[in-house]
C-alpha positions as CSV (number, residue, x, y, z in Angstrom):
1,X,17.0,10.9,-10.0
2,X,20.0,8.3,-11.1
3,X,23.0,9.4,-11.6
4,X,25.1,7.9,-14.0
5,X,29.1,6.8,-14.5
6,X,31.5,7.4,-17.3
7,X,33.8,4.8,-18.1
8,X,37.3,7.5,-17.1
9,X,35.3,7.3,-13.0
10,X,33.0,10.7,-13.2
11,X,29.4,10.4,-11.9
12,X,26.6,12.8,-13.4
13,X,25.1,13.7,-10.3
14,X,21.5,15.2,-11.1
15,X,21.3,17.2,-8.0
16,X,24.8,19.0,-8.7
17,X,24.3,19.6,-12.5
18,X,27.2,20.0,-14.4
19,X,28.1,23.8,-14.0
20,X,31.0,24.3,-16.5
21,X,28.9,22.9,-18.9
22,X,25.9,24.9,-18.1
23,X,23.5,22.3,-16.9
24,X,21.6,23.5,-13.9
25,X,21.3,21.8,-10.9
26,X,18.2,19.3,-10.9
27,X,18.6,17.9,-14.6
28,X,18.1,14.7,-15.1
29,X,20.6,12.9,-17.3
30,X,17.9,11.7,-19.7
31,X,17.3,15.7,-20.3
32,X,20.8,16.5,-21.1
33,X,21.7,17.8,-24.5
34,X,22.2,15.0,-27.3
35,X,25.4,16.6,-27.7
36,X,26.6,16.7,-24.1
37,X,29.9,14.9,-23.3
38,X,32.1,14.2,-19.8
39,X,33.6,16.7,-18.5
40,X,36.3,15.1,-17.7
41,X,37.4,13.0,-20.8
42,X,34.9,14.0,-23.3
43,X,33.1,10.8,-23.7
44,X,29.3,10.7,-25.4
45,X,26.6,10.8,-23.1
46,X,25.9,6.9,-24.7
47,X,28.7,5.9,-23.1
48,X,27.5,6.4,-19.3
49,X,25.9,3.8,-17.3
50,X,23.2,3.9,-14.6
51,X,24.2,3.5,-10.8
52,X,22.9,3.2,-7.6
């Protein structure tokens, strides 16, 4: 699975989930919420980009 960058430097890593947020471990980011934003600096999920 991708993972995928915020413009603020934080990577959605499907394999570590986002845990304060509730996402498990294993979700891809295309499966994440509509309404799920950065952890870090609250950006839209829209605003990520794909790498690696």
């Amino acid at each position: 699975m991708a993972k995928y960058e915020c413009p603020c430097g934080y990577i959605y890593d499907p394999a570590e989930g986002d845990y304060d947020s509730g996402i498990e471990p294993g979700t891809a980011f295309e499966d994440l919420p509509e309404d799920w934003v950065c952890p870090k600096c609250g950006a839209e999920k829209g605003d990520f980009w794909k790498v690696g």
